[in-house]
C-alpha positions as CSV (number, residue, x, y, z in Angstrom):
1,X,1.6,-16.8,-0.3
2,X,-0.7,-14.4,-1.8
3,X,-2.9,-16.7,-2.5
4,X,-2.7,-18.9,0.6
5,X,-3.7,-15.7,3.0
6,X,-6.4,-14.7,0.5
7,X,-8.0,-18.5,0.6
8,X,-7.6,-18.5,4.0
9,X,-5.3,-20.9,4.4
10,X,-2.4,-18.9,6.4
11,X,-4.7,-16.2,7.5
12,X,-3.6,-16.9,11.0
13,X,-0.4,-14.9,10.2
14,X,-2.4,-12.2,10.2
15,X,-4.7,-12.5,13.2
16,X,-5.8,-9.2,14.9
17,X,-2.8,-8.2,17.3
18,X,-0.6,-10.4,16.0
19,X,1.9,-7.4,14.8
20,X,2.1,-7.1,18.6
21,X,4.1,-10.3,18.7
22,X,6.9,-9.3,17.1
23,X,9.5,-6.1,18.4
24,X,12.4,-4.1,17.5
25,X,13.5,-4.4,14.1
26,X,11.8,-7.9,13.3
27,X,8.9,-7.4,10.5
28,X,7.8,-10.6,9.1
29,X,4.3,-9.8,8.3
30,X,6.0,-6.6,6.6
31,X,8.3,-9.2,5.0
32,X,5.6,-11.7,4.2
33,X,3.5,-8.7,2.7
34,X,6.5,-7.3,-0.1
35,X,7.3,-10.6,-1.6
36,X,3.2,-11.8,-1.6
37,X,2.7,-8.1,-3.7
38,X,5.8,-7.4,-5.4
39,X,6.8,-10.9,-6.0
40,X,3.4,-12.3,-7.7
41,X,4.1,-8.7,-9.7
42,X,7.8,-10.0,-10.8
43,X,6.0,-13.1,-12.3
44,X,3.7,-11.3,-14.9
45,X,4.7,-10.9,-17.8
46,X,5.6,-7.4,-18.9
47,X,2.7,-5.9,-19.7
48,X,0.4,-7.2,-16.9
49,X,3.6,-6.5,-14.7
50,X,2.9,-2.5,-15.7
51,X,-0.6,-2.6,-15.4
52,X,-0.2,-4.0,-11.8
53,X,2.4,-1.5,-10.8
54,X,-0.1,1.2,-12.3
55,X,-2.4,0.1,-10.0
56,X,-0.3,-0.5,-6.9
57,X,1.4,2.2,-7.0
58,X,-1.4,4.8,-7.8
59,X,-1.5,7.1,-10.8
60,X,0.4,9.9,-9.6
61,X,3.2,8.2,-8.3
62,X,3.6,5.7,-11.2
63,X,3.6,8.5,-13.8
64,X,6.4,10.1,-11.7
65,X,8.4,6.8,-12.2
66,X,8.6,8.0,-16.1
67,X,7.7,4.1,-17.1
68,X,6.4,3.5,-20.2
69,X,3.6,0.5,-21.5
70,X,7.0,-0.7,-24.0
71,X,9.1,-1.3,-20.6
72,X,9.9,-4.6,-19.0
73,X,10.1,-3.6,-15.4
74,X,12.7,-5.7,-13.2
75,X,11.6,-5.9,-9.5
76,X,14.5,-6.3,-7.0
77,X,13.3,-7.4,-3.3
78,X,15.9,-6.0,-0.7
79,X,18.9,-5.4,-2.7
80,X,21.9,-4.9,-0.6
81,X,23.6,-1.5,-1.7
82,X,26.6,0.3,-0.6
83,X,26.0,1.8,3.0
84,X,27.2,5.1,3.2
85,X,29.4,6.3,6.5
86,X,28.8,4.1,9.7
87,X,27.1,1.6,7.5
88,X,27.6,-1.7,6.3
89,X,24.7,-1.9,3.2
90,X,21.5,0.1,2.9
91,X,18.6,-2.4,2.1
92,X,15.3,-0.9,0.4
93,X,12.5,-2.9,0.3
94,X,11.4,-2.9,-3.6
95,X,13.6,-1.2,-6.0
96,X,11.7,-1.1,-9.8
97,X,14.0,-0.8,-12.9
98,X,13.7,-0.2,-16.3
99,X,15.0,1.8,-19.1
100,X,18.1,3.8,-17.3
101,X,14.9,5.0,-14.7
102,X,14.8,3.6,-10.9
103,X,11.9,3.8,-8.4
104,X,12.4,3.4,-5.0
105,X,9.6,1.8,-2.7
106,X,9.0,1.2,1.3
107,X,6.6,-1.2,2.3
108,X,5.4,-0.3,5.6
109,X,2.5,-3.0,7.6
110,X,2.1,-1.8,11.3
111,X,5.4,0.1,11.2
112,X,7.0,3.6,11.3
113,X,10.0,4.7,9.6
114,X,13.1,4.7,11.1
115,X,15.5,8.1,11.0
116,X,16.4,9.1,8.0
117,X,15.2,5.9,6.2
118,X,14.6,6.8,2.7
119,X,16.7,9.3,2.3
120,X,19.8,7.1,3.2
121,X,18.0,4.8,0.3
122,X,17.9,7.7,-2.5
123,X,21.7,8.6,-1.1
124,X,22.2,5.1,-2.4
125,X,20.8,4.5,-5.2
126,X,21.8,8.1,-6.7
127,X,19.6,11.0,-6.3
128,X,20.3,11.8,-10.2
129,X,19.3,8.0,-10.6
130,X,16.2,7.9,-8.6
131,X,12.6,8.9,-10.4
132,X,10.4,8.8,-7.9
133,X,10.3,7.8,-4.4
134,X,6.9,5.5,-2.9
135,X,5.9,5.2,0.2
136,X,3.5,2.0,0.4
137,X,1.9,2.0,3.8
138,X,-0.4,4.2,6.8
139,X,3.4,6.2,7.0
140,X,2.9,9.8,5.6
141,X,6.2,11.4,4.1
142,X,7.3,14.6,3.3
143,X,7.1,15.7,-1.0
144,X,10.9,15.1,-1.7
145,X,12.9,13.0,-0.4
146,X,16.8,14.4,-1.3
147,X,15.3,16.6,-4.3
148,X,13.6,13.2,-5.6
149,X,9.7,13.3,-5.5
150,X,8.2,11.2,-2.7
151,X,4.4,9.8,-2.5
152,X,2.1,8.4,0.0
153,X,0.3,5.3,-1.2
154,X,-1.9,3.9,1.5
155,X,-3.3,-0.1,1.4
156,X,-6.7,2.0,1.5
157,X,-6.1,3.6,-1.3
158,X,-4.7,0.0,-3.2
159,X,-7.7,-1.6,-2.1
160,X,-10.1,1.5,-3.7
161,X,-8.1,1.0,-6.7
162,X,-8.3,-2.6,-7.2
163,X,-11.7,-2.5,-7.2
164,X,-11.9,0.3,-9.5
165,X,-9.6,-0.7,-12.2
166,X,-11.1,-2.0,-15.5
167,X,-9.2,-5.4,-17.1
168,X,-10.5,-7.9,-19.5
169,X,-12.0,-11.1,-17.3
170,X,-10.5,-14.0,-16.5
171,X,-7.1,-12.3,-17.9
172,X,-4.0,-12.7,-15.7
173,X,-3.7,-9.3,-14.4
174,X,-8.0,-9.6,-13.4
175,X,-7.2,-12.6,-11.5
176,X,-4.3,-10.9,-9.6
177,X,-6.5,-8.2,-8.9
178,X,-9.0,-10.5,-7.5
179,X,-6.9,-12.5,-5.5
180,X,-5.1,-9.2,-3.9
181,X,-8.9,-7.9,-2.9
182,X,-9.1,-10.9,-0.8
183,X,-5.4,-10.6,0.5
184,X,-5.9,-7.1,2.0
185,X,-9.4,-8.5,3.5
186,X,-7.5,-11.8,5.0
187,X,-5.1,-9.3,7.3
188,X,-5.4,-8.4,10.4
189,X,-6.5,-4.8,8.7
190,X,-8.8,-5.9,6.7
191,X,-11.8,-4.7,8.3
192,X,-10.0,-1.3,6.6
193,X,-10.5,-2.9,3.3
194,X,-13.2,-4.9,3.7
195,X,-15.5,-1.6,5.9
196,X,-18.8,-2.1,7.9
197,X,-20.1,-4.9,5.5
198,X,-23.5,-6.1,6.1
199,X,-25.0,-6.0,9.5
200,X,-28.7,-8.4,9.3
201,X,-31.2,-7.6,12.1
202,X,-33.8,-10.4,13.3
203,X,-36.2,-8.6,10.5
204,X,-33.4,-9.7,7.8
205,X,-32.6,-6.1,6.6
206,X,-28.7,-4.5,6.5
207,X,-27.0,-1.7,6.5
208,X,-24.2,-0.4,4.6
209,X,-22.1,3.0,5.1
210,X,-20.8,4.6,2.3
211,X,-18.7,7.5,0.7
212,X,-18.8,8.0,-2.9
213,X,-16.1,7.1,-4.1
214,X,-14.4,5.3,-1.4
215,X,-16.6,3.0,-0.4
216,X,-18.3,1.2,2.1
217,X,-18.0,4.6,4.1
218,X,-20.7,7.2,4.4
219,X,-22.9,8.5,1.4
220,X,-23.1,11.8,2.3
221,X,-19.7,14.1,3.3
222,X,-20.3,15.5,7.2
223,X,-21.0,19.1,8.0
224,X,-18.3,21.3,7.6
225,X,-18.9,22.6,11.5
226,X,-20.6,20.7,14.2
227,X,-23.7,22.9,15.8
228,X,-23.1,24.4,19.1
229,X,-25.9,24.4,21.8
230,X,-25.4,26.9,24.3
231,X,-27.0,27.3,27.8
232,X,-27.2,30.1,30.1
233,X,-27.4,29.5,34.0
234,X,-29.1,31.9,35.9
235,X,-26.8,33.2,39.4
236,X,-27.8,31.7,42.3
């Protein structure tokens, strides 16, 4: 799948609108998106498995998750847990295992979350179980989640990231890397990913915006204030 959308070859899934298609609780490209990331991830082996997640995940958030380079890091997709009162199971999108330690992540595409989402996840799982708590997606969340810390990873930020991150060439984890560039680019919000690009003109010059950094935006930060112009109107 990964590698089909980034290829082009089922890049139609993700035409622009196309989220629009789809209503109430129905998320296939949200779907389509977890197993592409997380299940190419689940086929490394161990130690290009960590240095994915590391990536993915962020820095931050990954250290929170207490893994450690020795780990082999299972990757459920949707596991079906005990539902507390009222409900049959509760159903996270990614839980990541290893060593005694669980991580819980949401993958949201296009999608806010619903009430009380992650923390009926964490009450799942075990609050005294649960390392960390990820929030993959344009969602923002608040720092804990039940007394577990929560983060914020946006597919802008993945996107900075994996073009960032150093690994040897040609190596497994490089060509995942690679072939998750062109997957973001492939969506319908790629143009997120991808920026501006390259504009020509008749006279064959482009342009290119950026922000250092986080690139293709602007070089240079903007003011802090905008200038005011004031004008004075004589009484008539």
């Amino acid at each position: 799948m990964l590698e089909a959308v980034a290829r082009r070859k089922a890049h139609w899934l993700f035409n622009a609108g196309s989220e629009k298609s789809f209503s109430g609780k129905r998320r296939p490209q949200e779907d389509m998106v977890t197993s592409a990331v997380f299940g190419s991830i689940w086929q490394m082996s161990p130690e290009d498995r960590y240095g994915a997640l590391k990536i993915l995940l962020g820095h931050e958030a990954f250290e929170a998750t207490k893994f450690t380079p020795d780990d082999d890091i299972e990757v459920a997709l949707w596991p079906r847990l005990a539902g507390l009162a009222g409900r049959r199971h509760v159903e996270p999108d990614v839980l990541l295992k290893a060593a005694g330690k669980t991580t819980v992540v949401e993958v949201k595409w296009h999608a806010p979350l619903s009430e009380r989402q992650l923390e009926q996840q964490v009450t799942a799982v075990g609050p005294d179980n649960t390392a960390a708590v990820i929030m993959l997606g344009e969602v923002g969340v608040e720092d804990e989640i039940c007394g577990v810390r929560a983060f914020c990873r946006t597919w802008r930020d993945v996107s900075t990231e994996l073009q960032k991150a150093q690994s040897p060439t040609f190596s497994p984890l490089s060509r995942w890397k690679t072939t998750m560039c062109l997957f973001l680019q492939e969506t319908d919000m790629g143009r997120v990913f991808d920026g501006l690009g390259k504009i020509a003109n008749p006279g064959g010059a482009s342009f290119q915006f950026r922000k250092p950094g986080h690139p293709p935006w602007l070089d240079q930060p903007p003011p802090q204030e905008p200038q005011s112009t004031k004008y004075t109107f004589g009484e008539t």
